[in-house]
N, C-alpha and C positions, 0 to 999 in steps of 0.2 A: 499805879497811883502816881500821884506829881513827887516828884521831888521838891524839898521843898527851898531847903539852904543848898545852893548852889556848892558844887567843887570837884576838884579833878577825880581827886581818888590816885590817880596815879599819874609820874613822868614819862611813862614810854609806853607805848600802844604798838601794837602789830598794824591796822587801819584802826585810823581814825576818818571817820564820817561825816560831812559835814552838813547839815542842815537836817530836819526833824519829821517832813512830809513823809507822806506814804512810802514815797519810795525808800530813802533815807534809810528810815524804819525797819523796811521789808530788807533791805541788805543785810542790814545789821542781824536780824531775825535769820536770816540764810548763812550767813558767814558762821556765825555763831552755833545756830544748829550743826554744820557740818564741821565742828570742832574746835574754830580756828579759835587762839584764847587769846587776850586782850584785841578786844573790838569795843572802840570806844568813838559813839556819836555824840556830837555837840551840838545843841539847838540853840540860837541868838535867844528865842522867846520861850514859847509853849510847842510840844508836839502838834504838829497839824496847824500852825499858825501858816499864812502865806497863801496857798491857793489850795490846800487840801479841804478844810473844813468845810469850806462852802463849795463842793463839787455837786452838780447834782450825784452824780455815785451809780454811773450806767456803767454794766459790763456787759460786754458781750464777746460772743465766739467768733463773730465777722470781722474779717479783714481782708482786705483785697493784697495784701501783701503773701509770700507763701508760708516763711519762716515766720511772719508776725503773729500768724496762726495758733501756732505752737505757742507764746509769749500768753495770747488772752487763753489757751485753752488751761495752760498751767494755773495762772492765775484764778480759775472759775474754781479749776478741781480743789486749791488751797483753802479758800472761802469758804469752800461747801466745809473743812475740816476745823476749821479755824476754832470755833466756838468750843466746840469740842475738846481738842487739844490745849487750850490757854482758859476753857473757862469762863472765857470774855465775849459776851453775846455781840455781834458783827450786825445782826440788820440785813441779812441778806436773802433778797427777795427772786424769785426765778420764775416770774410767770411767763417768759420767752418776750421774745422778739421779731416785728416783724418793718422789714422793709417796705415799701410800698412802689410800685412802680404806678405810673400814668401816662406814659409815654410807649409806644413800641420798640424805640430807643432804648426806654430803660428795661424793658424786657429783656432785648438783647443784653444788654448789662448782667444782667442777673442769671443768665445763660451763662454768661462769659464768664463769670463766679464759680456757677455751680461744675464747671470741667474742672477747677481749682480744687474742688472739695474733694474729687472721687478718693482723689486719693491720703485723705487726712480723715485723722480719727471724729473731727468736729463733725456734729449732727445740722443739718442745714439742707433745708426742702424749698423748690420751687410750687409756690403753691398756689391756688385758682381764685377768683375774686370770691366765691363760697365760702373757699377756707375763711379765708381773708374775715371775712364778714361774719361766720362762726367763730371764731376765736375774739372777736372786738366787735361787738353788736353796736358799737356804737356810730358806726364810722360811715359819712356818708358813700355811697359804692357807687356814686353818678362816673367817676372817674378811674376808679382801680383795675386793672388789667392785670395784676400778678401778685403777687408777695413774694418775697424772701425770707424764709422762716427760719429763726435757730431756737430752736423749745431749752436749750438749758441758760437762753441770758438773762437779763433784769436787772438788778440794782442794789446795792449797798451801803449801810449808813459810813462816809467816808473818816467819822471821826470814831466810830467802835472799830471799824477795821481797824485803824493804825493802831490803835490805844491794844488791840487783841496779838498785833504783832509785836507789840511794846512789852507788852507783856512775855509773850513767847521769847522776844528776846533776853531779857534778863532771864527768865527760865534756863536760858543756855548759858549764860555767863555775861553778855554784853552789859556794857557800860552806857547807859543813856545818861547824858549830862545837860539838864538846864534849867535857868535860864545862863547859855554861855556863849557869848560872842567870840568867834573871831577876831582876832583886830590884822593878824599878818603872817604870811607863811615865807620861811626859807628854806630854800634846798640847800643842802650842804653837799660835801665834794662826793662823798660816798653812797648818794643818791638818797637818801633819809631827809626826812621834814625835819622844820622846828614850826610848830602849831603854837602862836603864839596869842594866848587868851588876858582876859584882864587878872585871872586866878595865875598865872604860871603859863610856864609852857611844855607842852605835850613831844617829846622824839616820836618819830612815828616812820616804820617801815614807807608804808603808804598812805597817800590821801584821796579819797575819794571825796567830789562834788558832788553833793544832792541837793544844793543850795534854790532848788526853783527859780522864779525871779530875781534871787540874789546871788545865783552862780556869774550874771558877769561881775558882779563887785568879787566874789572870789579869783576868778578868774583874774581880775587886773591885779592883784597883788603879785601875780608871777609874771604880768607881760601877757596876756592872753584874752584878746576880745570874742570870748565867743558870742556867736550871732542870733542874740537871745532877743527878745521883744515879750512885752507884755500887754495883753487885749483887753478890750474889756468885754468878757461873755456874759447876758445877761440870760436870768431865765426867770420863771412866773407860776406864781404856785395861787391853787385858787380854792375858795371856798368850798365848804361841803356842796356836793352837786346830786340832787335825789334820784338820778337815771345810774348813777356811779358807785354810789351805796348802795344800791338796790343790787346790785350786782351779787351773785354768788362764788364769783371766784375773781382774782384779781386780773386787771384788762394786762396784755401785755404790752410792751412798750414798743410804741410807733414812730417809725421815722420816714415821717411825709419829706422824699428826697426834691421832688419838683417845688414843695414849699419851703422847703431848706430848713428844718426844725426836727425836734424829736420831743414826743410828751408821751408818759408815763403815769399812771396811777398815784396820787399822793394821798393815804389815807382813804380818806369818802373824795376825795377831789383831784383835781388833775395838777400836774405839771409840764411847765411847758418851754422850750430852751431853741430859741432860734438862732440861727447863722447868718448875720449881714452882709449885705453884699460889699463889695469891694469900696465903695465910695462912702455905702454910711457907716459901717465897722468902725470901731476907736481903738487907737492906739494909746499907750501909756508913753509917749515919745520921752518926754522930761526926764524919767526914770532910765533911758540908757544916756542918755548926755549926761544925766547929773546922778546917778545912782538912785536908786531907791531911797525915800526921804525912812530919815533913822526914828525910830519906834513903830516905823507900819508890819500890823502885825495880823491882826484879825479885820482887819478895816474892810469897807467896802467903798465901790464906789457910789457918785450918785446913778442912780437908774436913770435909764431916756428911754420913755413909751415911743415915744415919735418915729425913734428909729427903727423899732423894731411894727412898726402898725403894719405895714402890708404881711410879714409874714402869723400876725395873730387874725386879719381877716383869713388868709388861707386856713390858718386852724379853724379856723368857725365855720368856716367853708366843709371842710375834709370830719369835722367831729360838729353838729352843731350846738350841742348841749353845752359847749363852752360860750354860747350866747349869751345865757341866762347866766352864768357864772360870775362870780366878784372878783377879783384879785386882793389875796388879803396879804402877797409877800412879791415886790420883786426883789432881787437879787441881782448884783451887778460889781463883778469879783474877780481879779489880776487873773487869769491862766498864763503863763509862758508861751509862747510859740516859737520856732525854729523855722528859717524860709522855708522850708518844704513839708511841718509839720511833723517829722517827726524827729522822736527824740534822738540826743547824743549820747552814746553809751560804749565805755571800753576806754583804754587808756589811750593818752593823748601823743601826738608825736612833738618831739623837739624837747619835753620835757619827762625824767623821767621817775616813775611809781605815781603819776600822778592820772588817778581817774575819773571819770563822768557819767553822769547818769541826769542829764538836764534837757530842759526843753520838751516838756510832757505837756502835749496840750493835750491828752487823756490821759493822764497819771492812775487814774484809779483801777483800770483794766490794766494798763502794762505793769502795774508793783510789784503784783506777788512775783508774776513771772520775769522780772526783770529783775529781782533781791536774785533769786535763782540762777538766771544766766550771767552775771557778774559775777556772783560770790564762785559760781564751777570756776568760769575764767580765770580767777584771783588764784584758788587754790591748785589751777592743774595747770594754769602757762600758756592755754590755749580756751579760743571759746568752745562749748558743748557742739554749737553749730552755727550754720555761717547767718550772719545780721552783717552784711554790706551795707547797709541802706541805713542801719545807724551807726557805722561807722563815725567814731567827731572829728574822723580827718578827711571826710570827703569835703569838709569846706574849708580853707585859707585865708589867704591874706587879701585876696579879689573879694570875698564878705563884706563888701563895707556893712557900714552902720545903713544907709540910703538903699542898699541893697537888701537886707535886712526887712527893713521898716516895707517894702515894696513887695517883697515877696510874704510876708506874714499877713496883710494885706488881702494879697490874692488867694495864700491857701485859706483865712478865714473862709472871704466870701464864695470859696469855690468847694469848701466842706462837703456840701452834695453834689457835685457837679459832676458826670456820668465820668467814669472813670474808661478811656479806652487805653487799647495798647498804643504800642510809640506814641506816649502822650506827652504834648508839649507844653510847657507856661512863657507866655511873655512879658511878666512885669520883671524890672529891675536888670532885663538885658538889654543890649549887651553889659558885660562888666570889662574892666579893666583889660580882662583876661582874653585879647583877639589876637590872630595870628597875624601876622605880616601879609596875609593875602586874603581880609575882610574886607575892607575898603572897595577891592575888587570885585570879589564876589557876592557880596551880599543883596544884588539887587537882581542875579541871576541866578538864584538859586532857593530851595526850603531850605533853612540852617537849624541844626539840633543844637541843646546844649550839652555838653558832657564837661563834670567838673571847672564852670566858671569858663569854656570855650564854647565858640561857637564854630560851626562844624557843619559843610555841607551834606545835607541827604539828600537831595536828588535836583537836577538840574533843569530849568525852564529853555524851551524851544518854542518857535512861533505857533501858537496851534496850543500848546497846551492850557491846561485849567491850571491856573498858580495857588499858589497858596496854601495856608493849612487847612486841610480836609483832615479831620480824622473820623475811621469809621470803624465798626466790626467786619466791615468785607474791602475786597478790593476797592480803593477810590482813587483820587487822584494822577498817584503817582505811580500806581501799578505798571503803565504802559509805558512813560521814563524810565523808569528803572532798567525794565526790558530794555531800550535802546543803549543806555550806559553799559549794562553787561554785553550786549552785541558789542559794542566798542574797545572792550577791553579785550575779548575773545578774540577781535579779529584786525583790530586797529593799535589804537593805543591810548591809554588814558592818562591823564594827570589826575590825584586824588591830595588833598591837604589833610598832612597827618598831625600837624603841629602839636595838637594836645596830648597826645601820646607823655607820658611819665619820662624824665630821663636825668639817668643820675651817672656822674664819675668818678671812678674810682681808684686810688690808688694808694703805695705804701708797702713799707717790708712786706707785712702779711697779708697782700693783696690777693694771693695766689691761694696762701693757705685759706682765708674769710672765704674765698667763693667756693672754693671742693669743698667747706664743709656745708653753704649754707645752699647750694643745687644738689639735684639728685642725679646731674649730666654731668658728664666728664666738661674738664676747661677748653676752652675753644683754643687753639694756639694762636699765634701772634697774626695779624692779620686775618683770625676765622671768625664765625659768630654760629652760636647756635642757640636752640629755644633749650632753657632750663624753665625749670620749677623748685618754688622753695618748699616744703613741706614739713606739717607741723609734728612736734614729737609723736602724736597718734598716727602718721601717715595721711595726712590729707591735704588737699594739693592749695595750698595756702597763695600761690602766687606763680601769675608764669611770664618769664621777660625774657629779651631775647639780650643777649651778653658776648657781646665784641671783645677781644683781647687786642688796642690798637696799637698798643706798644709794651714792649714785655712791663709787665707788672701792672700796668694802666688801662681799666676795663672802663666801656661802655655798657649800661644795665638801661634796658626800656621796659616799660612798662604799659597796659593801659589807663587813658584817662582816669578814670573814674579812682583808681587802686593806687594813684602815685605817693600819697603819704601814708596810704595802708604797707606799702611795702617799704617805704623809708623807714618806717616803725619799727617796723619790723628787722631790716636789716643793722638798725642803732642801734636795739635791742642786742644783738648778736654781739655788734661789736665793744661791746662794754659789759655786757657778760663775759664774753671772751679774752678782754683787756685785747683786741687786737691792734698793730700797730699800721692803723689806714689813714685816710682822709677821704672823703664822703661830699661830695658838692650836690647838691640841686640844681640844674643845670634847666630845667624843666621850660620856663620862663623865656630863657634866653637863646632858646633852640628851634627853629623854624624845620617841618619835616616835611616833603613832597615823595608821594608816590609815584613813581613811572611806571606803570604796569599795560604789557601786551605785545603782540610779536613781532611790534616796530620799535619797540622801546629800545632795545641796541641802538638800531639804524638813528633813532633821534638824535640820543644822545653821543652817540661817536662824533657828530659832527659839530659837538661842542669841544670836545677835549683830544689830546694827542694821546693820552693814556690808551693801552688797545684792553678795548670793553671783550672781546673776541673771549667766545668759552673755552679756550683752552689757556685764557691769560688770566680773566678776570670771572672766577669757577662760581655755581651755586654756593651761597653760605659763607662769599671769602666778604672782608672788608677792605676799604684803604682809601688812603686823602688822594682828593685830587681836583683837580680845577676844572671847574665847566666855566664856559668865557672866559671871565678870569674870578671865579668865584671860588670860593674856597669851600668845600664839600666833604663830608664822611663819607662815602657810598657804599653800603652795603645791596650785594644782589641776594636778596628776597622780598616776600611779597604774597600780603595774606590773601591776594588772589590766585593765587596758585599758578601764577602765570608769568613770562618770561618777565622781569621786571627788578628796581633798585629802589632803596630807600635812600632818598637825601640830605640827610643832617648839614644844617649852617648854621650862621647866626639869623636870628628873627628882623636884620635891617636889613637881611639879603634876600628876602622872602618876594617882595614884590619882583624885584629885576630878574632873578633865578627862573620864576615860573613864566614872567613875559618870555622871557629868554628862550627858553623850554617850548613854548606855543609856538613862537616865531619858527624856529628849527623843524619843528614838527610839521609845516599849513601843506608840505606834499604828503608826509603819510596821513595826513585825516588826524592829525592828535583834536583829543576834546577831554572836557573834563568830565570827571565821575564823581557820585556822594556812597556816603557810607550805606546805603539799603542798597546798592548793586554789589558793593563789597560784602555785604555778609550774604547774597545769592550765590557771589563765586566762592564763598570760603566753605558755603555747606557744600555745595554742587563738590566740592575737592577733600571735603570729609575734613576739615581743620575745626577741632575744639574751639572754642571759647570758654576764656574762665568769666567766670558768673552764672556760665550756664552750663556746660558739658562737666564742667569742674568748678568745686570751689571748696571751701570748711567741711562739704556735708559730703564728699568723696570721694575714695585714693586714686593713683594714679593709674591701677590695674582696671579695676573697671573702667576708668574712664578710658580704657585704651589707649595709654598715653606710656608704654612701656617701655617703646623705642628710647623714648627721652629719659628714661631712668634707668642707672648703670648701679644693679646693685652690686655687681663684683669690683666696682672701683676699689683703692683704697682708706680712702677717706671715710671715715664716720660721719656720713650727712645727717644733716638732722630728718626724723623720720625712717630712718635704714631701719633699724632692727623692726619696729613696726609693721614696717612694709616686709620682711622677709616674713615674721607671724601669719600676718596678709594673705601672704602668696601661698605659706603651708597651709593654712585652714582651707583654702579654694573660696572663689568669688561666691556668690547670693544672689549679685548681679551682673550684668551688665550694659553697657552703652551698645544701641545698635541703630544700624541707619535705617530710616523708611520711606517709602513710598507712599505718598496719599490720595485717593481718589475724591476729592472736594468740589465742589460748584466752583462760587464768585468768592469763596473764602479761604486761607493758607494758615495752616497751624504755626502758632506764635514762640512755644515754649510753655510748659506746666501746663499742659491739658492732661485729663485722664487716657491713658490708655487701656482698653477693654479687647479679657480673650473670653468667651465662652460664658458674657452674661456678667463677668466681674472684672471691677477695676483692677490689676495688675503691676502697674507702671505711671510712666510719665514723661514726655517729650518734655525736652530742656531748649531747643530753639529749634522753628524752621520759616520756610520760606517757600514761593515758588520757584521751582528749577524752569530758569525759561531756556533751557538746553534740553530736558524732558520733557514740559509743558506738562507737566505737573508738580504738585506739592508735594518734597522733601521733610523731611522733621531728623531730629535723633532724638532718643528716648532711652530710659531703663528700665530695662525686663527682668523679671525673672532667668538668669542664667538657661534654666530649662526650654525656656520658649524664647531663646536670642538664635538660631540657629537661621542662616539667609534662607529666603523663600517661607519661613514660620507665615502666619497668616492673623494680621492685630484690627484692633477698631482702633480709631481716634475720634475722639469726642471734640467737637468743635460746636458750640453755641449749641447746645443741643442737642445735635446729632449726632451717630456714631459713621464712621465714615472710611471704607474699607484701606487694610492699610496695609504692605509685606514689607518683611526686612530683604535689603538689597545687600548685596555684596557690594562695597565701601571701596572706594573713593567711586560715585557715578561720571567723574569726567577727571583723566589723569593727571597731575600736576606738570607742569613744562620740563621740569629737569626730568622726570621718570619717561616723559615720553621720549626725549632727546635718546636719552639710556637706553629704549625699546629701537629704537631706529638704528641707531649705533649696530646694534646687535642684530640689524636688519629683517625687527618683526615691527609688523603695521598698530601703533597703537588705537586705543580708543579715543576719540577725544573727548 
């Protein structure tokens, strides 16, 4: 029920919560259930004001993400309990779901899906235009080619859910408070709030965002622009329609992807919610320059038919009973967006106990399961499982506002747009954020983005097809890539590694922070070796490689994507710890070049007097030294597995260093390489990746990564005792390498793996081995069935596609082979 006279209730909160939507709600309902006492949310308005009350209110079990899965699958099973449990009837309706494909394209698409599912509990059928047409009689079939079916989604009234978890949550003890603005928050020295309201003000362990639209006005009271935007989504509810009421069971809800819309059953009539394209889309722009105008609370916008007219002829088109139909409501109502659409979730880096949970442009499907995986995190130090991908520190200070507004944009209007792998977006780049050797490259090369860089993948020759292709099979760039890995294999290559994470460290307890926060012994003074951070449960949280360049004074790299995920991480520790460091972000300011291949000595010797010579300058050692007259880190390793150095500078030495580098190089054949022939030589040499061999959701034993973890050290690392539990119970799984016998296509990463008719498993990345001339993958098995020569399927678009585990590394790394020859046996290459 409302509250009605506003007030605290009380000074000091364990979390306080801020803002009142579904999500907000659903925390507060999870925290509280699972014990935690004073949990106190604040609403400016009413529960559900802002962009909840007026959602249409779709959930479903589909998600092209793998972890996101698990987030809507939570969410559906809560639902179905809700009413139940609180009392409080929710509105929720489960006549299924069905995608629509009309493309062969999107067939493939929904191929490409369903290898995703094998292995997750979510129910979701590839199904035939019949199905299709039995399940929705309504629906013209001149065009349908497939369905994608999930029988447990549908739809929810968004203002009883909240109001049912509102309820639920006082049940537990929370505190829901409103009408209560914020007006300003302070951190104090001991990491504690002061939540300052027009009533008083609230202490609070921590504070979580749930502010919707209004999280950047929260956000700015600390300094912190996160890269929020508000759309205007509109959708269309129509009168009773006599083909729709005649109906005996309710239609399920369709989402016509090629007309970029999704409509549902509304009562006796339909509803109908389309996705504009990039140019007629509206943005709420005035509201990030000037905040959110003060009293907007339930408001709407005005409607515009005009913009949305081609995609209601397409409905008319695809259903045409919506001809004859009136429109008795549109609807045209803020959602938030984030550039890439999805939401921010988890605690923030640079500031600390302060958390988020913003930027839902589907808020109503991620709530329940998002109150859930927050409130675990909150209460156990770690998340349940790993959500990279809403990470709120995969984006920075390169976010502009312009970037922003550009990218929310492009993810509106590309809401149905086929989703492939290595998928690229080009609005709003470049940003800020380019290496010292863009300028150069950029007009001879495909460039990725990773974390706000841009980043060669594969390199243009006379002759080739440029550009972005992206496909489900081999396209473009298949036979480049091929030449860049013959390059490296047998020449030499340059690679720009610039966006790599890189941070510096040092200070009294320089020595002691890192023994305790790696699971690998310290590298000594001039060494480097690959550690990993690991979370108190034992899972492989992070992996960097960490230089000792001068006693006490460490170098930490990281990948792209992870470099504020592990600064977080590592600030965390050290103010836990009260340890006595200093911590730079160095990130920015660091320009990195690959040298990789078995001229790569001969290159560069004949820039420096320093002797590169393997018995002076060893695998895995570090040290400064000048190439021309450049001033350089150089570490010899090299995630191609092959004789090569890494070159730290400054990012103003980046153009002259690599001219320089080229020039030295025009007799051994140097040329440059992108990142899709580097991750060909890193599988072909059996090297992990974290995101994908590893990551939140598995230790370091399976992952085969034991070498790097010294459980007999001294040190209490974090994760130790964990990982010895670990190791006494015995693995369930493990990572093994395969072999694939495929046509014109290369397994990606999370396909199903199949032994004897059942799914099994799941490949984490692969590639083509154009040293075997076929497709590589790694994958986890069943312990039982990891043994080399075992005998697997891989499921790719479709098909299942014979597969064996090899015995690991398929081409030796240069140091191990150097070491076989020494000892004068013949390696493999």
């Amino acid at each position: 029920e409302e509250s009605s006279s506003p007030s605290l209730g009380k000074d000091r909160a364990d979390t306080v919560i801020i803002g009142g939507g579904c999500v907000g709600v659903s925390l507060a309902y999870h925290l509280a259930k699972a014990g935690l006492k004073d949990v106190v949310l604040l609403e400016k308005s009413d529960l559900t004001a802002g962009s909840t009350w007026h959602a249409a209110g779709l959930t479903t079990y589909f998600h092209p993400g793998i972890n996101l899965k698990k987030i809507h699958a939570y969410s559906i099973k809560l639902y179905e309990k809700l009413e139940e449990e609180t009392g409080q009837a929710v509105g929720f309706h489960q006549p299924g779901s069905i995608r629509i494909a009309s493309t062969p394209t999107r067939v493939d698409e929904f191929k490409y899906q369903m290898t995703r599912v094998g292995w997750h509990p979510t129910e979701q059928y590839l199904i035939t235009p019949e199905k299709v047409q039995e399940l929705f009689p309504l629906l013209n079939m001149d065009t349908v080619l497939a369905g994608l079916y999930n029988p447990g989604d549908g739809h929810i009234d968004p203002y009883s859910l909240t109001m049912a978890l509102a309820a639920g949550a006082r049940k537990y003890g929370a505190q829901l408070n409103y009408p209560v603005q914020v007006t300003n928050l302070n951190s104090r020295s001991d990491g504690t709030w002061e939540v300052e309201t027009p009533l008083g003000i609230i202490r609070a362990k921590r504070i979580v965002n749930t502010a919707g639209f209004w999280a950047r006005d929260i956000g700015k009271m600390i300094g912190l622009q996160h890269p929020l935007i508000p759309v205007h989504h509109q959708y269309v509810v129509t009168s009773t329609i006599p083909e729709v009421k005649a109906l005996k069971t309710e239609l399920p809800v369709i989402r016509d992807l090629e007309g970029s819309y999704y409509l549902r059953q509304e009562r006796d009539g339909l509803l109908f919610g389309p996705y504009e394209s990039e140019e007629k889309m509206k943005l709420q722009d005035s509201w990030v320059t000037h905040g959110v105008p003060p009293g907007f609370g339930k408001e709407l916008f005005e409607s515009d038919l005009d913009r949305i007219m081609e995609h209601i002829e397409a409905a008319m088109e695809m259903v045409p009973v919506l001809r004859k139909a009136d429109i008795v409501n549109t609807i045209a109502g803020p959602i938030t967006y984030s550039p890439d659409i999805l939401p921010m979730v988890g605690p923030h880096q640079g500031v600390r106990n302060y958390w988020v949970a913003i930027g839902f442009g589907y808020g109503i499907i991620h709530a329940g399961g998002i109150g859930k995986y927050l409130s675990d995190w909150i209460l156990e130090g770690e998340p349940p499982f790993d959500l990279i991908e809403l990470d709120p520190n995969r984006y920075g200070r390169w976010t502009t506002t312009e970037y922003t507004a550009a990218k929310a944009r492009e993810s509106y209007g590309f809401n149905n747009i086929v989703g492939y792998p290595k998928e690229e977006r080009f609005a709003g780049r470049p940003t800020e954020r380019t290496s010292g050797l863009y300028d150069l490259l950029k007009s001879k090369c495909s460039m990725g983005f990773h974390a706000g860089w841009e980043q060669p993948h594969w390199f243009y020759k006379p002759g080739d097809e440029t550009g972005y292709k992206p496909s489900f099979r081999r396209t473009n760039w298949f036979e480049p890539v091929g030449r860049e890995y013959k390059q490296v294999m047998e020449k030499v290559g340059v690679i720009d590694l610039s966006p790599f994470g890189k941070f510096k460290l040092k200070g009294t307890d320089s020595v002691k922070l890192v023994d305790h926060l790696f699971a690998n012994v310290i590298p000594k003074v001039g060494s480097t070796n690959i550690s990993h951070m690991l979370t108190p449960r034992g899972k492989v949280y992070a992996e960097l490689t960490v230089s000792q360049l001068y006693p006490g004074e460490f170098m930490l790299v990281t990948g792209s994507g992870s470099e504020l995920h592990d600064l977080r991480w590592i600030e965390e520790e050290v103010t836990r710890g009260g340890y006595k460091v200093e911590i730079e972000n160095v990130t920015d300011d660091m320009g990195v070049l690959g040298v990789a291949g078995p001229y790569a000595r001969q290159v560069l010797q004949k820039l420096t007097s320093e002797d590169l010579s393997d018995g002076s300058f060893k695998f895995l050692q570090s040290r400064l030294l000048k190439l021309s007259d450049i001033a350089v880190t150089a570490i010899r390793i090299s995630y191609t597995g092959e004789l090569g150095w890494e070159l730290y500078h400054r990012k103003e030495d980046s153009a002259v260093l690599y001219s320089t580098i080229m020039e030295a190089g025009q007799k051994e054949g140097i040329d440059n390489f992108g990142t899709y022939a580097l991750n060909a030589l890193r599988l072909e040499k059996g090297f992990r990746a974290w995101g994908a061999e590893m990551n939140c959701d598995t230790n370091p034993l399976e992952a085969g990564l034991e070498y790097f973890v010294k459980l007999n050290k001294p040190a209490d690392f974090t994760g130790k005792e964990a990982l010895k539990q670990i190791k006494e119970k015995g693995l369930k799984r493990r990572l093994v390498y395969l072999t694939v016998e495929t046509d014109n296509v290369d397994p990606e990463g999370n396909e199903s793996v199949w032994h004897n008719g059942k799914v099994i498993g799941n490949t984490t990345s692969g590639s083509f081995s154009y040293s075997a001339q076929q497709s590589l993958a790694f994958a986890y098995v069943p312990t039982e069935l990891s043994k080399v020569g075992q005998k697997l399927e891989v499921e790719i678009l479709g098909k299942n596609y014979p597969a064996r585990i090899i015995q690991e590394p398929l081409v030796l790394t240069e140091p191990t082979r150097m070491r076989l020859q020494r000892k004068g046996k013949s390696p493999k290459i």
